[in-house]
N, C-alpha and C positions, 0 to 999 in steps of 0.2 A: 630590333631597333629599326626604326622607319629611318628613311636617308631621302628627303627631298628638297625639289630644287624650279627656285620661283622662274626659273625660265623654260620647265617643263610644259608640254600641254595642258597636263592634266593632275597640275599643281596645286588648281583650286579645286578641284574635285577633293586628292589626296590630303588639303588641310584641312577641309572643313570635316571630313571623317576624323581628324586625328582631335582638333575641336569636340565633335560629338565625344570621341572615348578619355575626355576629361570630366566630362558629367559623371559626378557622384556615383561610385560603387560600392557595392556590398552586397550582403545575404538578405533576404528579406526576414525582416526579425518582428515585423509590427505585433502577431498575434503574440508570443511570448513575452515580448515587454508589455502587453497590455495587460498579460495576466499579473507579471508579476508588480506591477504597477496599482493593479487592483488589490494584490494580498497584501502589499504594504500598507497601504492607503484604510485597508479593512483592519490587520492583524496589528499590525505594528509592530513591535517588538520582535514579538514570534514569529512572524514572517522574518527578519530580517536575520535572524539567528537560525530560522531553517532553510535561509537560501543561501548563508554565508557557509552554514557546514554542506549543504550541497555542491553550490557551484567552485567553494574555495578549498574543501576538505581540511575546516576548520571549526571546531566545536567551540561556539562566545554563547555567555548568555548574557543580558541586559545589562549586569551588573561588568560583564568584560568588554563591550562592543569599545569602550573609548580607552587609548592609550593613556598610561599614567602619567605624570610630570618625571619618574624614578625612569618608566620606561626611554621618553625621550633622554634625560640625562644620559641614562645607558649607552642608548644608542650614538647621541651625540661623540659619546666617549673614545666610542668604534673608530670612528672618522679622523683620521691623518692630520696635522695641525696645518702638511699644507693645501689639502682641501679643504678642512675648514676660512682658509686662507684665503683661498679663490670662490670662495661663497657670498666672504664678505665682499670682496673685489667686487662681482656679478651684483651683489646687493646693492650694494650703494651708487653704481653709475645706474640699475636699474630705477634707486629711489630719486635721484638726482635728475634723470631725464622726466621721469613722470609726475615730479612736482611741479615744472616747468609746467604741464600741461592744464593743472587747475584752472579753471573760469573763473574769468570775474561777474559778479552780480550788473544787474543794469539797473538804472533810477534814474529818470528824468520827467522835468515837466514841460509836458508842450505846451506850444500857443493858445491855445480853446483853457489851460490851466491846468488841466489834467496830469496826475503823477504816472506815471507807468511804469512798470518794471518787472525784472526778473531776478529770481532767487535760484541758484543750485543749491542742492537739501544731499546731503550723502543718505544713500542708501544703507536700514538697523541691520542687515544682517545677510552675508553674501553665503555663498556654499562652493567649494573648492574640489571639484575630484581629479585626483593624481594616480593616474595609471601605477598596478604594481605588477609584483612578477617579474619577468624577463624584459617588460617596457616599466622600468622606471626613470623618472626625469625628474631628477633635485631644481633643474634647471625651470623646471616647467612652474615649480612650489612658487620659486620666488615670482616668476614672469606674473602669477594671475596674483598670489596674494598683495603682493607689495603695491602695486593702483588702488587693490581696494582699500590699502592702509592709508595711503596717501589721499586717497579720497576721502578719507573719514569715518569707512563705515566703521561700526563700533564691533560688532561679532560675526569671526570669521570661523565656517566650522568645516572640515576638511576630510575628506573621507580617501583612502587611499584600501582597495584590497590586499589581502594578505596570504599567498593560498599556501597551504600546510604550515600558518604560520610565520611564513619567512617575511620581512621585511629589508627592504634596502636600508641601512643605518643612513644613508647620504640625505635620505629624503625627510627624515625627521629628523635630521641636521641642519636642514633647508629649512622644513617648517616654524624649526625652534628659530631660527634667525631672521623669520620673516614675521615671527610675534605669535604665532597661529596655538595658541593653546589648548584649542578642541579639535583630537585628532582620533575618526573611526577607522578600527580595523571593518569597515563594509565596503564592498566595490558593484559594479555591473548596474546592471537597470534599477537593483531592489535599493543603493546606495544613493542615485536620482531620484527615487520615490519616496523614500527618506526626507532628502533636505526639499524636496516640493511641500511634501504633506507633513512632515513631521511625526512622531512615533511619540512613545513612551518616556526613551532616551532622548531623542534625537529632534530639539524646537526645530519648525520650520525657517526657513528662508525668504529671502527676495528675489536673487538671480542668482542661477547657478551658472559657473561658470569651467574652464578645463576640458582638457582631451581623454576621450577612453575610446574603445572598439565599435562596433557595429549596435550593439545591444544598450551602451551608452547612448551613443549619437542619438539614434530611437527614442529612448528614454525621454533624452532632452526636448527632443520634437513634441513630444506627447504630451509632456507636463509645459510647454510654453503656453502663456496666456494664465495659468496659474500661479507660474512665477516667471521673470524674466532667465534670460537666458543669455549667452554669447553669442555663440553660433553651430550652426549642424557640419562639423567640420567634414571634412572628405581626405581622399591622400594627400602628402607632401606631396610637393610639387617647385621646380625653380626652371625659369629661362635665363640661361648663361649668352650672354653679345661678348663676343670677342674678337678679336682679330690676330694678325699673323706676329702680330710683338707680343703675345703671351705665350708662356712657356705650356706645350699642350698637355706635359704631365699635373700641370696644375690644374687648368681647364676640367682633365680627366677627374680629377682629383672632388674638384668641387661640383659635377655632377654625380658621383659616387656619392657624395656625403651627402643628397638627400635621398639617393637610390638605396641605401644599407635601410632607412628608416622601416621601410617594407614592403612584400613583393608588389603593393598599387602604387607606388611613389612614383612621380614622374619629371625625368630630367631631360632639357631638350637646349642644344644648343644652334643659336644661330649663328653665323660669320656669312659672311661675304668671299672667304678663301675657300676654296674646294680642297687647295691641296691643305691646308691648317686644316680641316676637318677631318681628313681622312689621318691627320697625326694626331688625332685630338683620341679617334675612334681606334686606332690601334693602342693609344696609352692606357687609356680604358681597359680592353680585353690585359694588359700586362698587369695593373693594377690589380685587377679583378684574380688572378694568379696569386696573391699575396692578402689579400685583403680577411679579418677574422671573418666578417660579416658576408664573403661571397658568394654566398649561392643564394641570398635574400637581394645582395644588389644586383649579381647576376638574371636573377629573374625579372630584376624591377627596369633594368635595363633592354632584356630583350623585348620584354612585354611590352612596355611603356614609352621607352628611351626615345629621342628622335633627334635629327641630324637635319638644318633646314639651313641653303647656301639661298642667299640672296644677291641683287644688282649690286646693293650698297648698305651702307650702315644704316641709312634713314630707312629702306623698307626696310630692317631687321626689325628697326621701333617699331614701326608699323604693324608689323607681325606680332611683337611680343604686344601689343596694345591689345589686341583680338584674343593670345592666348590668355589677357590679365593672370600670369602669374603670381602667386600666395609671395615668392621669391624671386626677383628680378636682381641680375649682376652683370654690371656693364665693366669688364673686362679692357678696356681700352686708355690710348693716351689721355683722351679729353671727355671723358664720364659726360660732365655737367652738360657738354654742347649737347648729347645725347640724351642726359636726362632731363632736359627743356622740352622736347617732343613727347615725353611717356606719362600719358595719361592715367594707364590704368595698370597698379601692382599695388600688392600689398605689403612691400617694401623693397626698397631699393640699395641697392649695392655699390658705392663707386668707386671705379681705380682696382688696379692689379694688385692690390695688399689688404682689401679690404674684402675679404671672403664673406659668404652668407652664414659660415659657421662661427663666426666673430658674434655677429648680431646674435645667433641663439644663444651665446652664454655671457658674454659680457659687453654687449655693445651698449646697451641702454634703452634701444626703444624695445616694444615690448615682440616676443615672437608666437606671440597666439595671434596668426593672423588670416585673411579671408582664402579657402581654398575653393578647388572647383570652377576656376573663373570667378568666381563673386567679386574679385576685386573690382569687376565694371559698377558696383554698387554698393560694397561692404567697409571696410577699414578696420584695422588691429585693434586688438584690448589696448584700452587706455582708461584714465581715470575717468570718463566721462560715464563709463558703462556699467560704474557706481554709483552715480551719482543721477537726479533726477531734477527739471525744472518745476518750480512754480511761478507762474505771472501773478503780477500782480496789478489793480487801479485803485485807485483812489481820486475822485472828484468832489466839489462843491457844487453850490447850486450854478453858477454863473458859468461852470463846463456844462451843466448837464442841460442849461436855455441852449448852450450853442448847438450841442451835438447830439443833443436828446430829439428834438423832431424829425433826422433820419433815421435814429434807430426805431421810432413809433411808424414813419413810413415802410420803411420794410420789414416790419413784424406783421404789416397789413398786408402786405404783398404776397410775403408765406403765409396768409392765411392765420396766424398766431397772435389770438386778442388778449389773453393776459399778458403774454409779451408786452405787447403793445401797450395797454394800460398801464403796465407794470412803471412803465415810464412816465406815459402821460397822464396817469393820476400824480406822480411828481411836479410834473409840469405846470398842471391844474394849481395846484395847491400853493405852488411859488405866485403863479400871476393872479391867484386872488388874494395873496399875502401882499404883494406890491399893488394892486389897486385898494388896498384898505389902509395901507401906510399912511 
């Protein structure tokens, strides 16, 4: 755990190294997802039933890669009525905030007469992969499918791995409730190469969206430009602002709950108290004592973790602006005066009751959101990354006298004569219409 302090010398040295070790990690995977990126894309099927019994030590053939309606039922069945309880809870402030989000269409006509406008069109067909095994997140099902429901797309198809079989029953408890009725037991890169290209079983897509490992992330990069995509996510990550009126076993608390996620995660908190950090950092190691998950927060803590005392509140903002946190939580009496300064996160947290582990499961707004710093340029799933614009004109002749002799001058100017004709053979043809009237 780094422990630094903005009135050290050699302060800005020691941040902008800790900056650097939030850039993107991982294993370098590129040649094997290319391969197996390639067999899909080549075999189809067969690839995808010979990397599932590889990588998952599960034997599907075409006719088994999609869960059944009986199997979801089953599964459903598994699940506690009061998680099923708190699904629907998470479900509907989830559906509720991101219908709020829909665009409206634009149409108007300007002065020259001209109509203008723009149309949002929902995206035919999204693709959803849902981490399985030991990282499964029912939580994660609804966060990406329910924007795209909301946004209209019409078929949503959902791949989650299965390895020796086992499935979490929560997550296709989740899926049943978020409508998603095409669910593969395929996971890893060969499950991305899937909903890009399409298979025998398995129609292609538009954007794929969702979290997986190293070999996913990849995947994703690879196939962008063929299909849309979310984002190349990197570790969890939260900067916690607090001060000397929070209780530090909390503080501890909710830097833990993004450190369990796993050993790259990175939780850093800032204050302005030296002595509140040093109670923030002993509650921490006592936590860590008791916690199921300790020796993955433990590690994500030592590795990652950082401890940064500043003059005042406003540089903490400051600070946290430059680290653009994926998870930002302002811990203090008066959040808002302090979230008036904070430019860049990829969500924000306000007030001492309102934890970041709120927002993952039942806050409303979505928590697929920008890691690695990207928040200086990126923003969370929402329904827009569904959904796609078309513009649109429409003019008559009496726009196109007005405004048509600039667009004939500067198709000359680029050098571009059908362009340019393209117009002023219009042009032509109106003004020898009105001198023959």
């Amino acid at each position: 755990m780094k422990r630094l302090d903005t009135r050290d010398a050699d302060f800005e040295t020691a941040f902008t190294a800790l900056l650097d070790s939030r850039e993107e990690q991982g294993q370098e995977v590129n040649k094997p997802v290319a391969d197996i990126l390639s067999a899909v894309r080549r075999e189809g099927d067969a690839a995808l039933c010979a990397l599932t019994e590889r990588f998952d030590n599960l034997a599907v053939t075409p006719q088994t890669l999609a869960f059944t309606p009986d199997e979801v039922a089953q599964a459903r069945a598994q699940v506690s009525q009061d998680l099923l309880d708190a699904l629907d809870v998470a479900a509907r402030r989830i559906e509720d905030f991101h219908r709020k989000q829909l665009p409206a269409d634009i149409r108007y006509t300007d002065d020259v007469g001209m109509t203008l406008g723009m149309r949002w069109i929902p995206l035919d067909a999204a693709g959803l992969y849902v981490p399985g095994g030991k990282a499964a997140y029912p939580s994660s099902v609804l966060m990406n499918a329910i924007p795209a429901k909301v946004a209209g797309v019409q078929r949503l198809a959902m791949c989650v791995p299965t390895p020796s079989g086992v499935i979490n029953p929560l997550v296709l408890a989740a899926a049943d409730r978020a409508g998603i009725t095409e669910i593969y037991r395929v996971g890893g890169a060969q499950a991305v190469g899937a909903m890009a290209y399409g298979t025998q079983t398995i129609r292609p897509v538009d954007r794929i969206v969702g979290p997986g490992n190293a070999y996913v992330a990849e995947a994703k990069r690879q196939v962008f430009g063929h299909v849309g995509i979310d984002s190349i996510a990197g570790p969890s990550d939260v900067v916690v602002i607090a001060d000397s009126g929070s209780d530090p076993r909390v503080i501890a608390l909710d830097l833990l709950a993004q450190a369990e996620h796993d050993e790259l995660a990175q939780s850093t908190l800032i204050t302005p108290d030296a002595a509140f950090a040093d109670t923030v950092i002993e509650a921490v190691e006592k936590e860590l004592g008791v916690l199921s998950r300790a020796a993955i927060a433990g590690a994500s803590w030592a590795r990652n973790g950082a401890v940064l005392i500043t003059r005042d509140m406003r540089e903490a903002v400051e600070l946290a602006n430059r680290l653009a946190p994926e998870h930002l939580e302002l811990m203090v009496d008066d959040p808002e005066a302090l979230f008036a300064h904070v430019r860049h996160a990829g969500a924000a947290f306000l007030g001492r009751f309102c934890p970041e582990a709120v927002g993952d499961y039942v806050g409303g707004p979505n928590h697929v959101l920008p890691t690695s710093r990207t928040a200086r340029f990126a923003s969370g799933l929402s329904v827009h990354d569904f959904m796609k614009r078309t513009t649109f004109l429409s003019g008559g002749p009496d726009a196109l006298r007005r405004i048509g002799p600039s667009a004939v001058a500067l198709a000359h100017a680029e050098g571009l004569e059908a362009h340019a004709l393209s117009v002023s053979a219009r042009l032509d043809a109106l003004a020898a219409k009105t001198a023959n009237a």
